[in-house]
Kinemage of the C-alpha trace (Angstrom):
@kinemage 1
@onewidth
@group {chain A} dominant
@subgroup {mainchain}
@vectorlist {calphas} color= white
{ca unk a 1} P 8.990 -11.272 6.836
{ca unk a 2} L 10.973 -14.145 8.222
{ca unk a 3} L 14.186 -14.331 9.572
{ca unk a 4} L 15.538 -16.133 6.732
{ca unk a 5} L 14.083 -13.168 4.834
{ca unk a 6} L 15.520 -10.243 6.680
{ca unk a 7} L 18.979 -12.389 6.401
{ca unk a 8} L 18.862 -12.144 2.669
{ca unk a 9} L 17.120 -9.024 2.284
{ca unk a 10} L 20.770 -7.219 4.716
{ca unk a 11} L 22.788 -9.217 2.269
{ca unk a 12} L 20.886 -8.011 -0.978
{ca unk a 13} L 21.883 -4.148 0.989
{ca unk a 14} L 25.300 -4.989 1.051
{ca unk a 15} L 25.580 -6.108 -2.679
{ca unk a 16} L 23.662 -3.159 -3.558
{ca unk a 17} L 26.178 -1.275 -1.558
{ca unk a 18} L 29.647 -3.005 -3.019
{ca unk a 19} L 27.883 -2.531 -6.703
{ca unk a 20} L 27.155 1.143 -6.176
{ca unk a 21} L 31.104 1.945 -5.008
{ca unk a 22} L 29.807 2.378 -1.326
{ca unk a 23} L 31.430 -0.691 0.268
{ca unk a 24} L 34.484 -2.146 -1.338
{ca unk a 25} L 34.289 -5.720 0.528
{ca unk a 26} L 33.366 -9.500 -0.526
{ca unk a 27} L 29.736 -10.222 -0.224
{ca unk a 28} L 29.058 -12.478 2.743
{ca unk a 29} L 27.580 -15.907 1.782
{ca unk a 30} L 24.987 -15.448 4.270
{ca unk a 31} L 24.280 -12.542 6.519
{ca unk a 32} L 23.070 -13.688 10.498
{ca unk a 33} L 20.332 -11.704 12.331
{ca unk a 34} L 18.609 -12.914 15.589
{ca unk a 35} L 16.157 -11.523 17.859
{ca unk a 36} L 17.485 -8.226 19.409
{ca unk a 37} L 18.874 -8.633 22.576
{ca unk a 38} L 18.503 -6.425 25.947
{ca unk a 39} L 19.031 -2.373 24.892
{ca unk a 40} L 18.203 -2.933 21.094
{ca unk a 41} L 15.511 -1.799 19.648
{ca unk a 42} L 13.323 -3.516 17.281
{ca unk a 43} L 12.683 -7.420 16.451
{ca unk a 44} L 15.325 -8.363 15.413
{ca unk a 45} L 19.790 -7.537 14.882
{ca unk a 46} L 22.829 -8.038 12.955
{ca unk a 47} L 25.931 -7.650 13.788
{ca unk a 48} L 27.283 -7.662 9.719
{ca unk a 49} L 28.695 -4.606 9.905
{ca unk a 50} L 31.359 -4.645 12.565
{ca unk a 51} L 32.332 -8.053 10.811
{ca unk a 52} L 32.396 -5.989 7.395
{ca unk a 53} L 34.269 -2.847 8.819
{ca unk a 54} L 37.971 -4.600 9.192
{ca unk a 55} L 37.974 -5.371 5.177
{ca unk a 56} L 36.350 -2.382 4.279
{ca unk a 57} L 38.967 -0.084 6.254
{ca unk a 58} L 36.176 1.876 7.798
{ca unk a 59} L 34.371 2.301 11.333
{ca unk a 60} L 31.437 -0.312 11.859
{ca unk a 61} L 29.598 2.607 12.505
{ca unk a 62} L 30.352 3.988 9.041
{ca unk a 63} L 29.486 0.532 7.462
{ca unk a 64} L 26.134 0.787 9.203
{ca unk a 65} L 24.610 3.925 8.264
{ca unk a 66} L 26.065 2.766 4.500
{ca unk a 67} L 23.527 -0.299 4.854
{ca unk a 68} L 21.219 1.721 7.054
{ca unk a 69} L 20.281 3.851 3.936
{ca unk a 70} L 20.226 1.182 1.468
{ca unk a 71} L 17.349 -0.706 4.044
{ca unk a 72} L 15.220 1.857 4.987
{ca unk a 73} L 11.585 1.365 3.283
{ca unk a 74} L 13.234 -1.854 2.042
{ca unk a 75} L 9.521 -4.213 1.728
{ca unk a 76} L 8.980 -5.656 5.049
{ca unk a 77} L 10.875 -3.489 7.199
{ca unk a 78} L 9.049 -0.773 9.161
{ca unk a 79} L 12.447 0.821 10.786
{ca unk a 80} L 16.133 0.966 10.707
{ca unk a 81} L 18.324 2.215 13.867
{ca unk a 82} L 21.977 1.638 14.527
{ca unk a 83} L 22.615 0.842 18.112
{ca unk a 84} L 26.120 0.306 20.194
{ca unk a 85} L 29.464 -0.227 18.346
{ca unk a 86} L 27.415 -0.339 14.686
{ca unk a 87} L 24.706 -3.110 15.553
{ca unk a 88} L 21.723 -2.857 12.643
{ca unk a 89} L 18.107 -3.338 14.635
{ca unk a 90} L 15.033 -4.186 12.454
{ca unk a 91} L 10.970 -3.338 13.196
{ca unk a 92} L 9.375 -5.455 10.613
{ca unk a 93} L 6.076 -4.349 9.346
{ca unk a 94} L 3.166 -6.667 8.424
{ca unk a 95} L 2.422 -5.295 4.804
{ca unk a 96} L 5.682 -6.696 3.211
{ca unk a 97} L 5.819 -5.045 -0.116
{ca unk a 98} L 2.746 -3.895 -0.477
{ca unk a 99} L 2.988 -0.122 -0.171
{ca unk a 100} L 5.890 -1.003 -3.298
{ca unk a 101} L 3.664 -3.122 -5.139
{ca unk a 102} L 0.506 -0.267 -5.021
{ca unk a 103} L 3.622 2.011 -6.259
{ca unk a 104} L 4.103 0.809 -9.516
{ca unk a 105} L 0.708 -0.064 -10.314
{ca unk a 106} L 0.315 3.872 -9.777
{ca unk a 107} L 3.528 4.559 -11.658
{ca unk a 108} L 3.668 2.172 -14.602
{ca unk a 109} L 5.883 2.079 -16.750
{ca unk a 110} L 6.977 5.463 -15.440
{ca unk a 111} L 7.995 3.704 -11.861
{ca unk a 112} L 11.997 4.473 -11.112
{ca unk a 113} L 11.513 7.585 -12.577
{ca unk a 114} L 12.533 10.781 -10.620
{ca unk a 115} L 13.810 14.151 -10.137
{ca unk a 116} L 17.300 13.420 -8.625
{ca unk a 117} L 19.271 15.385 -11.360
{ca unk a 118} L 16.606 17.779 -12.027
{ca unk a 119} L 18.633 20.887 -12.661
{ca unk a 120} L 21.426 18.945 -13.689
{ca unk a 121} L 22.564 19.670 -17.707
{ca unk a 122} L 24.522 17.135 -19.727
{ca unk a 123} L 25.121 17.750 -23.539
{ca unk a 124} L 27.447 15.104 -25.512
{ca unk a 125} L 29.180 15.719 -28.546
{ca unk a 126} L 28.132 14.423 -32.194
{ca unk a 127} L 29.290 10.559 -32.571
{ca unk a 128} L 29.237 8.431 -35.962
{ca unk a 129} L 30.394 5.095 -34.637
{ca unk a 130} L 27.059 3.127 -34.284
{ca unk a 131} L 27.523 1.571 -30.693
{ca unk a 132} L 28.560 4.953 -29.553
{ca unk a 133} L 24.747 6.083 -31.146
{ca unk a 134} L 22.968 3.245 -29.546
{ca unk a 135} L 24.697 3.893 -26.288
{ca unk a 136} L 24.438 8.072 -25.788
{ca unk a 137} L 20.967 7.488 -27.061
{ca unk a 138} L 19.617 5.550 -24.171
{ca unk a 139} L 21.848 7.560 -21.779
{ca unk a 140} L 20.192 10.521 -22.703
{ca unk a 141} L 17.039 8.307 -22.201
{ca unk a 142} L 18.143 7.409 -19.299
{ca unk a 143} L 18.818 11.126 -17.937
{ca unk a 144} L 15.554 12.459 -18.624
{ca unk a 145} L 14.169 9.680 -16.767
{ca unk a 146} L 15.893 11.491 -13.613
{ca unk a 147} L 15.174 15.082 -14.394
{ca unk a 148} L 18.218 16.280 -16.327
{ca unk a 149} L 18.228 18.563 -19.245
{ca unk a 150} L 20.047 16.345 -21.569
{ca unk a 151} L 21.247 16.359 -25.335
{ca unk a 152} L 23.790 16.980 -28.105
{ca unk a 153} L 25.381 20.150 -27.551
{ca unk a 154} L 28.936 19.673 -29.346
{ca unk a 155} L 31.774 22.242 -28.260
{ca unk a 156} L 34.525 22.332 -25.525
{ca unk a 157} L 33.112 20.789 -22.117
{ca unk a 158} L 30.644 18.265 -24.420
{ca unk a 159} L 30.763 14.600 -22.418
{ca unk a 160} L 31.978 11.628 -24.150
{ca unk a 161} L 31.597 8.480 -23.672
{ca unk a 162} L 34.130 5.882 -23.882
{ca unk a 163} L 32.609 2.772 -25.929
{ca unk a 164} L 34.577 -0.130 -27.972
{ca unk a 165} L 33.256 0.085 -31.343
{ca unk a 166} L 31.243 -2.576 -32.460
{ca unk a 167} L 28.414 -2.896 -35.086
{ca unk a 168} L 24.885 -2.131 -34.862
{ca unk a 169} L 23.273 -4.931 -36.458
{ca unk a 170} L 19.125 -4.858 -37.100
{ca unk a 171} L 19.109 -6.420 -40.267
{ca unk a 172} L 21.046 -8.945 -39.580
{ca unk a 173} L 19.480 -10.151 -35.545
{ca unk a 174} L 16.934 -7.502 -35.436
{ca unk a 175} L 16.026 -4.601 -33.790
{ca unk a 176} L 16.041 -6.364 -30.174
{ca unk a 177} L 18.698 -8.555 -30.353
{ca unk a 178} L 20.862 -6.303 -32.001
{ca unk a 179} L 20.688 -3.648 -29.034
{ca unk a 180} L 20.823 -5.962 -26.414
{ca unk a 181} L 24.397 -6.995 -27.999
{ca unk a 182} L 25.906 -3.374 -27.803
{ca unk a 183} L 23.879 -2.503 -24.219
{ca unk a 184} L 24.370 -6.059 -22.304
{ca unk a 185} L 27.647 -5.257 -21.859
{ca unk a 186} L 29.837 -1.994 -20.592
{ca unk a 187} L 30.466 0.609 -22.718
{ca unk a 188} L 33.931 -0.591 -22.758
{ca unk a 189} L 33.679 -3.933 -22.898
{ca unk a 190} L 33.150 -6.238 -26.026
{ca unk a 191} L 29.576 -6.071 -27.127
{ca unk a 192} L 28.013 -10.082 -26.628
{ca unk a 193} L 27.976 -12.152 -29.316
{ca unk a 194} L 25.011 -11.606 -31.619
{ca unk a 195} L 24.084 -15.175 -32.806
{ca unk a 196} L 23.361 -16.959 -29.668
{ca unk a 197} L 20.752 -13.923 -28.756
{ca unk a 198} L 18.200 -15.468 -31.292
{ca unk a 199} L 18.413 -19.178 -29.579
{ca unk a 200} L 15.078 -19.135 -27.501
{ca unk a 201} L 17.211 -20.940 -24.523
{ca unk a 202} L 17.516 -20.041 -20.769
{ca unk a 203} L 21.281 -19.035 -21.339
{ca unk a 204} L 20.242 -16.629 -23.835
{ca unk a 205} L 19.717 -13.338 -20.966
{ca unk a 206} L 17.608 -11.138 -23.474
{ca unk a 207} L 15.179 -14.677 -23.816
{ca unk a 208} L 14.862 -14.574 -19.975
{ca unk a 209} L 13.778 -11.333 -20.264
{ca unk a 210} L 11.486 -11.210 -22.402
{ca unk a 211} L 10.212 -14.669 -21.549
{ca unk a 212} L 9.767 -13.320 -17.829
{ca unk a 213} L 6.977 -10.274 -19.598
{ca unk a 214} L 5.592 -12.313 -21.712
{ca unk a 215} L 5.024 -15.244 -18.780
{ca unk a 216} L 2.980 -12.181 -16.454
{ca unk a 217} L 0.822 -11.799 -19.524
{ca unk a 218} L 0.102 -15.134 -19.506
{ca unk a 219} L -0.267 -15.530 -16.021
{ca unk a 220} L -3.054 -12.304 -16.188
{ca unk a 221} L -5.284 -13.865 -18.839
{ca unk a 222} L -5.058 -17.231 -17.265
{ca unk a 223} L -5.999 -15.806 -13.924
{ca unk a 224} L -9.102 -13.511 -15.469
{ca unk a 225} L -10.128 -17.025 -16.662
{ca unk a 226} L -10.308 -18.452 -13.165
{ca unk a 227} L -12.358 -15.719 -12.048
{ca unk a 228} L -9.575 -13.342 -10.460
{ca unk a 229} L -7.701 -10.496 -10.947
{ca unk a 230} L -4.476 -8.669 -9.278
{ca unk a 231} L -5.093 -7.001 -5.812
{ca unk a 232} L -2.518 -6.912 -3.038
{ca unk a 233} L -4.014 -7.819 0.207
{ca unk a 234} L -2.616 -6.307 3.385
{ca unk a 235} L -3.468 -9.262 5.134
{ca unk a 236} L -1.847 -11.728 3.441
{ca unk a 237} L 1.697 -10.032 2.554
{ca unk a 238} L 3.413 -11.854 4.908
{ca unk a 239} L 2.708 -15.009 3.508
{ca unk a 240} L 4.389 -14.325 -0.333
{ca unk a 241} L 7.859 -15.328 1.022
{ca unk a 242} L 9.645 -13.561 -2.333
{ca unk a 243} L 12.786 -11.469 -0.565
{ca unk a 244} L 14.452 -11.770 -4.011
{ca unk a 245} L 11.354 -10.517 -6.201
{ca unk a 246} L 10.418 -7.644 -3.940
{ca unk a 247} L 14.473 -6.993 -3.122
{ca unk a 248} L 15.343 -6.457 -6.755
{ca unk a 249} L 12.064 -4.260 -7.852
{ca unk a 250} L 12.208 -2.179 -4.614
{ca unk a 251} L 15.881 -1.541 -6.160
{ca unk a 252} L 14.584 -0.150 -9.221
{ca unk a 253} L 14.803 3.417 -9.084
{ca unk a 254} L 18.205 3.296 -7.396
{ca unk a 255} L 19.188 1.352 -10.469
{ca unk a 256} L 18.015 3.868 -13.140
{ca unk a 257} L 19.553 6.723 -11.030
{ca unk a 258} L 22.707 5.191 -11.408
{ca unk a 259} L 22.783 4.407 -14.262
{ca unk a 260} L 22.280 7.480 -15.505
{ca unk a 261} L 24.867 9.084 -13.185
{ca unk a 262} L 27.356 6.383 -14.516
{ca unk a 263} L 26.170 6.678 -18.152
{ca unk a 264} L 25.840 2.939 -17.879
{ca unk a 265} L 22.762 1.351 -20.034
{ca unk a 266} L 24.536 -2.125 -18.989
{ca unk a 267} L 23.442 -1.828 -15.173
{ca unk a 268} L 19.832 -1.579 -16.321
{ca unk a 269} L 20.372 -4.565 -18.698
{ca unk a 270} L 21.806 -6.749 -15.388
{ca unk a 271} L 19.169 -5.272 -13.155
{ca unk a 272} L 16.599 -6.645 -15.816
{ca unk a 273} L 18.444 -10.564 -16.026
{ca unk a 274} L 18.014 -10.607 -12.109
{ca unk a 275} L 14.106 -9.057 -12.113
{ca unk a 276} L 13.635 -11.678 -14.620
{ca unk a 277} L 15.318 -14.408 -12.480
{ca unk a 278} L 13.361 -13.612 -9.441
{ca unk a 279} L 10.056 -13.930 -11.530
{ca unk a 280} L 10.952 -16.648 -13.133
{ca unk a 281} L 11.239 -18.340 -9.522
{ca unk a 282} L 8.421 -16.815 -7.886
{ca unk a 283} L 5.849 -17.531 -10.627
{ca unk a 284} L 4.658 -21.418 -10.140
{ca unk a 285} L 3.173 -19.846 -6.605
{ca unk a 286} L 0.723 -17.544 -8.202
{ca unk a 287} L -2.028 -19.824 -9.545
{ca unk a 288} L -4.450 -22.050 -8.062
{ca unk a 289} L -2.837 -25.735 -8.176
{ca unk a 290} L -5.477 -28.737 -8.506
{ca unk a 291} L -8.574 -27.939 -6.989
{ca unk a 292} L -7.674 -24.898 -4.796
{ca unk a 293} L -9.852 -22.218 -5.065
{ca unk a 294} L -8.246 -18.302 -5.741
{ca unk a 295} L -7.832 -16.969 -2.310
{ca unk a 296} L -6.634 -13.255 -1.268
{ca unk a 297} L -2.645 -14.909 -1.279
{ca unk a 298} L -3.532 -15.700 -5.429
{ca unk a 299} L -4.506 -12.508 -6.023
{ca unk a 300} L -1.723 -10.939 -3.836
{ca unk a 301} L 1.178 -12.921 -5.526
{ca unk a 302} L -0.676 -12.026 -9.260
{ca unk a 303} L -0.103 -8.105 -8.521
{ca unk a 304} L 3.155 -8.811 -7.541
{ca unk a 305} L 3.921 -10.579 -10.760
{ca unk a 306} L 2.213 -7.941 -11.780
{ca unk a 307} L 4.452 -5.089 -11.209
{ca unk a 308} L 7.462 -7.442 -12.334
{ca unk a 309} L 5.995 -7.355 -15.583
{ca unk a 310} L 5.697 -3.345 -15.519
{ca unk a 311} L 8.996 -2.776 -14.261
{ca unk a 312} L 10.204 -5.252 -17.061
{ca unk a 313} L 8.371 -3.712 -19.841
{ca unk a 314} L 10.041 -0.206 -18.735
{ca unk a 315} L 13.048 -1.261 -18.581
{ca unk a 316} L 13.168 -2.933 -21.700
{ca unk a 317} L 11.352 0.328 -23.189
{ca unk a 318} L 14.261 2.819 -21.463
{ca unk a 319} L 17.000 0.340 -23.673
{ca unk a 320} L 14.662 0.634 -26.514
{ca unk a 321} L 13.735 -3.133 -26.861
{ca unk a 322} L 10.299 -4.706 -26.949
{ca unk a 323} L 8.246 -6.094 -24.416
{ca unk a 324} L 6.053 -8.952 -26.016
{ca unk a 325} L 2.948 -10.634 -24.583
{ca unk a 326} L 3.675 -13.871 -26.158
{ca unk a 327} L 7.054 -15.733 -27.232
């Protein structure tokens, strides 16, 4: 991990941290670290959080531990400790990402899931309005992905969620696009416009997504027929330079947690658009160019494209959309 990488890596922590509620400040444009100085521990500091703790009312201190916990195991880093007034110190470690990449090739699909609300029991109450269907039904998807005993239960204390009616659509855009409409956006909020969804165009978010899946299949076959296959070398990790990529599936299962706690489908739909993005960037690096020959960096950056692909395919699954190997 490079500087440059650790820098956007603290920033992706604090964006994590405004999203979830935990930090109600402005994103820094671009967070500093440098080598740790005399009585620090590690490789390398930051000092972001005393500069965040004035806007966000609270002690540096406080604003460290916040980004503390949203860093530690983050790919790349080996240890997190707050030192002084709220100074963050970083020990890299030389596998960067691939204890996360070995993960979801375990996992699968199934990768994000958990048992954070085990124990935890959630019925809703009986809805006719079709968005409000769509919507409690990957909720409750969404739940049981976490360990909750969730369904329709009806009576006094039954949940509800608040959705703005819209229509659900199939016949008209199709299963996939027709979804995507209603879950893209918030509950809330007005469902997107179904029309442009069908336009295979980079604007169109549900193309990017499924464009992203259907580019790692191509990307595996085309690979098999240069003689390789996906295996994440130890190492080599160091060498991928993809902060955003690993950053945004190493965020996974702290997406689909809350989600689920928020009853909001929409944060896995905008947690899929930026797994996508990252892909979408990282992917001219993973084949041979010219007359290079495979080499243990090819066959690292192919499993991490790789688990991009699995951790779009079950997302897309979770919101009850497909996951195609060709568009």
């Amino acid at each position: 991990m490079t500087p440059a990488d650790l820098s956007l890596t603290v920033q992706h922590a604090v964006r994590r941290a405004v999203d979830d509620g935990a930090l109600r400040v402005d994103v820094p444009p671009r967070v500093k670290v440098e080598r740790a100085r005399p009585g620090g521990t590690g490789e390398y500091a930051s000092s972001v959080a005393l500069s965040l703790a004035r806007p966000a009312g609270r002690s540096a201190l406080d604003v460290a531990g916040v980004l503390k916990e949203r860093l530690q195991g983050a790919p790349g880093i080996l240890a997190v400790d707050i030192t002084g007034p709220g100074f963050l110190n970083f020990t890299l470690r030389r596998d960067a990402g691939g204890d996360l990449v070995r993960a979801i090739r375990t996992a699968g699909s199934a990768y994000g899931h958990g048992t954070a609300l085990a124990g935890t029991v959630v019925r809703f109450g009986e809805v006719t309005e079709s968005r409000a269907e769509v919507v409690i039904e990957v909720v409750l998807r969404l739940l049981r992905s976490q360990g909750a005993d969730a369904g329709f239960g009806g009576g006094e204390g039954s949940e509800r969620i608040h959705v703005r009616p819209a229509p659900y659509a199939p016949h008209l855009l199709g299963v996939d696009a027709a979804r995507w409409s209603l879950l893209r956006a918030a509950p809330q909020d007005r469902a997107l416009d179904g029309p442009p969804l069908l336009v295979q165009h980079e604007r169109n978010s549900l193309f990017r997504v499924r464009y992203a899946h259907a580019r790692v299949r191509r990307l595996l076959v085309n690979a098999a027929q240069l003689g390789f296959s996906p295996s994440y070398d130890t190492e080599c990790g160091t060498d991928l330079h993809a902060p955003e990529l690993l950053g945004v599936l190493d965020d996974h299962p702290l997406v689909l947690l809350a989600a689920a706690r928020h009853r909001a489908p929409d944060r896995v739909a905008r947690h899929l658009e930026a797994t996508a993005d990252a892909l979408l960037a990282f992917q001219h690096t993973v084949l041979p160019l010219g007359d290079e020959k495979p080499s243990a960096a090819h066959r690292s950056r192919l499993a991490l494209a790789e688990a991009a692909g699995t951790v779009l395919a079950g997302g897309l699954s979770l919101l009850g959309i497909s996951a195609p190997d060709q568009i």
